[in-house]
N, CA, C and O atoms as a GROMACS GRO file, in nm:
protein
  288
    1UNK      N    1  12.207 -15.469  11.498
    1UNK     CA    2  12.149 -15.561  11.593
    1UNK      C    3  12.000 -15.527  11.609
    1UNK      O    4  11.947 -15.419  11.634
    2UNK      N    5  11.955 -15.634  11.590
    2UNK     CA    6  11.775 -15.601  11.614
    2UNK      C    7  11.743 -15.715  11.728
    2UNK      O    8  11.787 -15.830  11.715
    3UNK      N    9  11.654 -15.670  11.854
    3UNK     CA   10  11.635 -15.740  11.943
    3UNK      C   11  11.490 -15.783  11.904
    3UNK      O   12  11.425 -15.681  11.881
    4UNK      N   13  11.427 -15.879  11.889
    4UNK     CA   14  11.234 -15.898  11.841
    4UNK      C   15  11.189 -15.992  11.962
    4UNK      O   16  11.273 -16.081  11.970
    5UNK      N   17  11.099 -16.007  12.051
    5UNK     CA   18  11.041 -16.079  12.121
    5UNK      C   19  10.947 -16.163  12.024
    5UNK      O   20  10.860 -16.097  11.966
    6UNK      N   21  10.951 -16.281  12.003
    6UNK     CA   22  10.874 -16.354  11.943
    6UNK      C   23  10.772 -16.445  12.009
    6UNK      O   24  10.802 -16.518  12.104
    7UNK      N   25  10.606 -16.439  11.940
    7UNK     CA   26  10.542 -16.518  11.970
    7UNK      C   27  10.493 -16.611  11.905
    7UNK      O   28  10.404 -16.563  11.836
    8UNK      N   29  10.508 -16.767  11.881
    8UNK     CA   30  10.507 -16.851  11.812
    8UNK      C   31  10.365 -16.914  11.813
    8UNK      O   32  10.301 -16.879  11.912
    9UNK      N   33  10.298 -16.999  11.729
    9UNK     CA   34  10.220 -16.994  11.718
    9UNK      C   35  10.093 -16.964  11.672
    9UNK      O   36  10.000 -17.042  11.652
   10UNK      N   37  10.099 -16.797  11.652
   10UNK     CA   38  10.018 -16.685  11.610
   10UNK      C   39   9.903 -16.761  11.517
   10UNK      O   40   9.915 -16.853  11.436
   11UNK      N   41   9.782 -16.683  11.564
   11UNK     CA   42   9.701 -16.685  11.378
   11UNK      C   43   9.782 -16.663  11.270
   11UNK      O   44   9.802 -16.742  11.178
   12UNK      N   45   9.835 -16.532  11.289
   12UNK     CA   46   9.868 -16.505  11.201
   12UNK      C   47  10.034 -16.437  11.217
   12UNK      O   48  10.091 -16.407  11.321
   13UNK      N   49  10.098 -16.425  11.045
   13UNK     CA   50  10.275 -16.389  11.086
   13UNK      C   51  10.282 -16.215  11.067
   13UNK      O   52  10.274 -16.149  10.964
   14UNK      N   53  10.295 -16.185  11.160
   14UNK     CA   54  10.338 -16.003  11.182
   14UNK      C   55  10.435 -15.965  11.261
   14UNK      O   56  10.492 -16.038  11.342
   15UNK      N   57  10.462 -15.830  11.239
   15UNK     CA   58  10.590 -15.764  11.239
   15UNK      C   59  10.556 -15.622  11.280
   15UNK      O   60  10.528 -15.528  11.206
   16UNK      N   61  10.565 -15.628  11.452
   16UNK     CA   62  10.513 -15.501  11.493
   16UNK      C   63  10.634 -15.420  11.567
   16UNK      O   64  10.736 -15.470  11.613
   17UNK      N   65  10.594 -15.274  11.566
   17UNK     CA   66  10.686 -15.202  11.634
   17UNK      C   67  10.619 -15.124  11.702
   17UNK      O   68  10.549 -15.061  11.622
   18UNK      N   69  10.589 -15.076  11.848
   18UNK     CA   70  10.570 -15.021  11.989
   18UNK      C   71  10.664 -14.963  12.053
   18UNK      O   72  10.780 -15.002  12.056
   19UNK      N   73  10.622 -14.873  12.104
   19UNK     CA   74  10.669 -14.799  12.254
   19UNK      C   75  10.863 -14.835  12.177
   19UNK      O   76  10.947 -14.859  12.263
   20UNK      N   77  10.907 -14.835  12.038
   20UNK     CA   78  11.062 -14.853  12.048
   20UNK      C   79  11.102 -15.001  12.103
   20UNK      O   80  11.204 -15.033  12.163
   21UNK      N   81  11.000 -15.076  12.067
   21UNK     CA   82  11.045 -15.243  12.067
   21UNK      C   83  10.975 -15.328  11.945
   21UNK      O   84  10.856 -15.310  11.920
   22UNK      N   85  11.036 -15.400  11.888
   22UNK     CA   86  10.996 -15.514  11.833
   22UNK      C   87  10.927 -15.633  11.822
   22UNK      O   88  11.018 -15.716  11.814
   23UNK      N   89  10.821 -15.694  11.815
   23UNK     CA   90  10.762 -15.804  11.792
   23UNK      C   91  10.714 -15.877  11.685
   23UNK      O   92  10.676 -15.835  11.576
   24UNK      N   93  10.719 -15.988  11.725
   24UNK     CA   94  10.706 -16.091  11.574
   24UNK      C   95  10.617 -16.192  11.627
   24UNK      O   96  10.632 -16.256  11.731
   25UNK      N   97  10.508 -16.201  11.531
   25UNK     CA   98  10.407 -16.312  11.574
   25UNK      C   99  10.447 -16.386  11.459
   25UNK      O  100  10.485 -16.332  11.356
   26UNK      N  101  10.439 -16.510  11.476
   26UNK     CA  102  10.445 -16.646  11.336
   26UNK      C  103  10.374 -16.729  11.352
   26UNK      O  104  10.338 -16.727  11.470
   27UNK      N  105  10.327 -16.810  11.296
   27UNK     CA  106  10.215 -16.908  11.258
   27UNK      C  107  10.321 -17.094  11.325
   27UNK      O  108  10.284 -17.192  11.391
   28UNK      N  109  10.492 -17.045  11.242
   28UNK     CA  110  10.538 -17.164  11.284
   28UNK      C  111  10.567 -17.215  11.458
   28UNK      O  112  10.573 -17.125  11.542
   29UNK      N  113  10.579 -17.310  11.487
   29UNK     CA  114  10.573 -17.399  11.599
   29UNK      C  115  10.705 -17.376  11.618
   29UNK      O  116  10.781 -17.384  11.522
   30UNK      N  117  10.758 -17.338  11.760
   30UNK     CA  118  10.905 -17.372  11.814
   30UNK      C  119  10.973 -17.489  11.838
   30UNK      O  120  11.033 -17.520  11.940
   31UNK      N  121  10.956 -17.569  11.709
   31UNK     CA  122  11.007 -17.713  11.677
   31UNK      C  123  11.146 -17.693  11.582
   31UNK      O  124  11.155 -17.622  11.482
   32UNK      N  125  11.259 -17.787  11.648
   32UNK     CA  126  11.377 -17.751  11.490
   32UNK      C  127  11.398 -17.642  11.446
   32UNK      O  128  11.502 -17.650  11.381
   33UNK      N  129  11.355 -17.531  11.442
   33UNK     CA  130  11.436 -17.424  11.435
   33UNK      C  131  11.295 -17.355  11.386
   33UNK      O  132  11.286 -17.233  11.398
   34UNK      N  133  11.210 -17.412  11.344
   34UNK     CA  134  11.072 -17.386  11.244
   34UNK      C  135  11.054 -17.175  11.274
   34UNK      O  136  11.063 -17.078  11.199
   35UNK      N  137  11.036 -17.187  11.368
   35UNK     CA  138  10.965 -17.019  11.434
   35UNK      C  139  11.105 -16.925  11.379
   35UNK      O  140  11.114 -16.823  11.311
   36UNK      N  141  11.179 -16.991  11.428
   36UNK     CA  142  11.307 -16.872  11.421
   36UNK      C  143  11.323 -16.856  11.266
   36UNK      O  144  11.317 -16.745  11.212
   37UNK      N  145  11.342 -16.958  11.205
   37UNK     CA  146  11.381 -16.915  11.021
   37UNK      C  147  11.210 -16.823  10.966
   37UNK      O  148  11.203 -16.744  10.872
   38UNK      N  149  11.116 -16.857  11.039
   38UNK     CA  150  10.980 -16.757  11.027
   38UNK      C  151  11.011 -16.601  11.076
   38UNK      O  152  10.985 -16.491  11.026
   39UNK      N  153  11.070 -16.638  11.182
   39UNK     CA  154  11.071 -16.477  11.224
   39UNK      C  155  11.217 -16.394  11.119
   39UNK      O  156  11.230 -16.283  11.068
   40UNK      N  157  11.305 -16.520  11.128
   40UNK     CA  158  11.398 -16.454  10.997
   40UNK      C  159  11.361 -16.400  10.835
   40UNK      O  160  11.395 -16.295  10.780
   41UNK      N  161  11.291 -16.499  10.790
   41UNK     CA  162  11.232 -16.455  10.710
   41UNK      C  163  11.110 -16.377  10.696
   41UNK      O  164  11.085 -16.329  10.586
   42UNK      N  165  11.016 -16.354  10.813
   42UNK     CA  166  10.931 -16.197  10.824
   42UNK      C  167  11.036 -16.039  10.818
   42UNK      O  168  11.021 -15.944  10.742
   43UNK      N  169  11.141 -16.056  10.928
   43UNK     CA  170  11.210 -15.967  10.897
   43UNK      C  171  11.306 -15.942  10.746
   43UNK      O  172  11.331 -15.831  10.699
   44UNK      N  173  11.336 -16.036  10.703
   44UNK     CA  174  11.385 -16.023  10.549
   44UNK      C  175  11.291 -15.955  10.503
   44UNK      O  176  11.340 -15.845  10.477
   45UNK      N  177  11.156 -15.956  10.471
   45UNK     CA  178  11.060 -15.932  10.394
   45UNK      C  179  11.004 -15.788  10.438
   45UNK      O  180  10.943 -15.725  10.351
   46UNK      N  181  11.020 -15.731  10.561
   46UNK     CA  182  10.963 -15.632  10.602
   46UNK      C  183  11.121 -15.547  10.548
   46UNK      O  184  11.100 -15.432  10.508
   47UNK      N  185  11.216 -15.577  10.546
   47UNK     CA  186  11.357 -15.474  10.535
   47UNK      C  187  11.412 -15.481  10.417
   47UNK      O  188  11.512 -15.410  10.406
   48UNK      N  189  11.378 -15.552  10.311
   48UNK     CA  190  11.342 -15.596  10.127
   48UNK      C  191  11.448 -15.617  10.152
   48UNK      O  192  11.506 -15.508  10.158
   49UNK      N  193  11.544 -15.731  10.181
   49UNK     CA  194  11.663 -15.767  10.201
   49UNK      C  195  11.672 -15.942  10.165
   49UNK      O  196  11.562 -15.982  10.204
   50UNK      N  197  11.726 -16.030  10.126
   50UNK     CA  198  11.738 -16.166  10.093
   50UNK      C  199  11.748 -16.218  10.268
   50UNK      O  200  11.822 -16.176  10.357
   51UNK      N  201  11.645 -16.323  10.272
   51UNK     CA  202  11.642 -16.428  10.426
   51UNK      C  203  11.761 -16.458  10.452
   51UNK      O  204  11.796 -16.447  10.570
   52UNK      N  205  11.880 -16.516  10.331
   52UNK     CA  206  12.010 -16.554  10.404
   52UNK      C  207  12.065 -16.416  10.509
   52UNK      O  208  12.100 -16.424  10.627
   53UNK      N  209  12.060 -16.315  10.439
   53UNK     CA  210  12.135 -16.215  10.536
   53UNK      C  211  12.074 -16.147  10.673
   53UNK      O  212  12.145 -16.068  10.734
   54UNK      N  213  11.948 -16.178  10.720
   54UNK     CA  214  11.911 -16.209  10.848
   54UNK      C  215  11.975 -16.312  10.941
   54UNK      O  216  11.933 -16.422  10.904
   55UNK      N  217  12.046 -16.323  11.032
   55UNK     CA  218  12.103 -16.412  11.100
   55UNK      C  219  12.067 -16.389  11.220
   55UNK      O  220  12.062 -16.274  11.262
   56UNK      N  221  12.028 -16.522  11.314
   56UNK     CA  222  11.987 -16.540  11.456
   56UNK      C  223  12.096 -16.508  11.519
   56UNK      O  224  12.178 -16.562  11.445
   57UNK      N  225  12.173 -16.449  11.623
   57UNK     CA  226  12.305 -16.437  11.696
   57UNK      C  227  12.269 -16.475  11.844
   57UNK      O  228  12.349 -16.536  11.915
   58UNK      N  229  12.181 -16.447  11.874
   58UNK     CA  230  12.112 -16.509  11.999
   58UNK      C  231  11.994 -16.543  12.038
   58UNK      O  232  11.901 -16.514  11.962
   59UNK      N  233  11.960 -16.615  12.168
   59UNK     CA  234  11.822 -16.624  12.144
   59UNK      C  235  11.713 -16.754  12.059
   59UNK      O  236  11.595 -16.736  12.027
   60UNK      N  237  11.806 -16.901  12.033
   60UNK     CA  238  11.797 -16.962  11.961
   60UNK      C  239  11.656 -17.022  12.036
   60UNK      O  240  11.560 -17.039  11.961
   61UNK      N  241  11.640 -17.054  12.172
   61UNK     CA  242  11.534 -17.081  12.228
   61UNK      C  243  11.458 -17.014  12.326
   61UNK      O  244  11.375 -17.065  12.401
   62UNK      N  245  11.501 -16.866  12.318
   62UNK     CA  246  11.404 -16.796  12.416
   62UNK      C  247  11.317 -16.756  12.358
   62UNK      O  248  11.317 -16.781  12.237
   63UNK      N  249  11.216 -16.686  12.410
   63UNK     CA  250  11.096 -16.582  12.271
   63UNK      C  251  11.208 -16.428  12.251
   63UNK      O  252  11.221 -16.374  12.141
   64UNK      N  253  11.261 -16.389  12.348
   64UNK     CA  254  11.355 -16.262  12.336
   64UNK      C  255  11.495 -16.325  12.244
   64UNK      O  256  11.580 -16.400  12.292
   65UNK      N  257  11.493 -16.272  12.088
   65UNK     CA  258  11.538 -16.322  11.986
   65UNK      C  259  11.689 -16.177  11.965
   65UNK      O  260  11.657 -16.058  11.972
   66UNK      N  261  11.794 -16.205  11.949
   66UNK     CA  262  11.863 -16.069  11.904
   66UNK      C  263  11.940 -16.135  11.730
   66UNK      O  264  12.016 -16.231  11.716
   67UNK      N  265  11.888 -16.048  11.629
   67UNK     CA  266  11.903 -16.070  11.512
   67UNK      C  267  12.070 -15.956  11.385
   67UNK      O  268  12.110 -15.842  11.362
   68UNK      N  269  12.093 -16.062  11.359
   68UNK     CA  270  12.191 -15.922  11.256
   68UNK      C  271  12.136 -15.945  11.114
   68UNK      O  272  12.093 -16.045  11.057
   69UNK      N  273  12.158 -15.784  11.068
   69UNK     CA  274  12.144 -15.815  10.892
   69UNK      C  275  12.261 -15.822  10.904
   69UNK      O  276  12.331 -15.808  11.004
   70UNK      N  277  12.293 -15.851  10.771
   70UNK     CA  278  12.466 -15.899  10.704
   70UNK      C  279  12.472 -15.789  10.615
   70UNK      O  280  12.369 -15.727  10.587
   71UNK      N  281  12.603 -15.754  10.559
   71UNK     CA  282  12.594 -15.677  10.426
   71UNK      C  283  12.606 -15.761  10.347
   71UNK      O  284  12.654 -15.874  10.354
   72UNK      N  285  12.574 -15.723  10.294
   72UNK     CA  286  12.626 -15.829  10.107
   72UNK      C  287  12.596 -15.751   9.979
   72UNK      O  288  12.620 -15.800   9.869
   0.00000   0.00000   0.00000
């Protein structure tokens, strides 16, 4: 379980870690799902893992996002 506070919008898409918390800035708009498959796929890319096996579990419209990898 990974918890990420997301901020949508961003200049730019990053993937920070602080004080033992998570954040994700993205470029995409919190339209249709747009930000969340961004912040899914930043975390795919930061954990060299395929985007399908990032999954949203909660958090579909808050900025406080809680994420699972999958095995596969």
């Amino acid at each position: 379980m990974l918890a990420v506070r997301v901020t949508p919008r961003a200049d730019r898409d990053a993937l920070r870690i602080a004080d033992g918390a998570v954040s994700a800035r993205v470029r995409a708009v919190p339209e249709d799902g747009r930000a969340n498959a961004a912040v899914a796929a930043l975390i795919a890319r930061a954990m060299g893992v395929a985007k399908g096996r990032v999954v949203l579990i909660d958090g579909q419209t808050s900025r406080l996002k809680r994420f699972r990898i999958a095995h596969g």
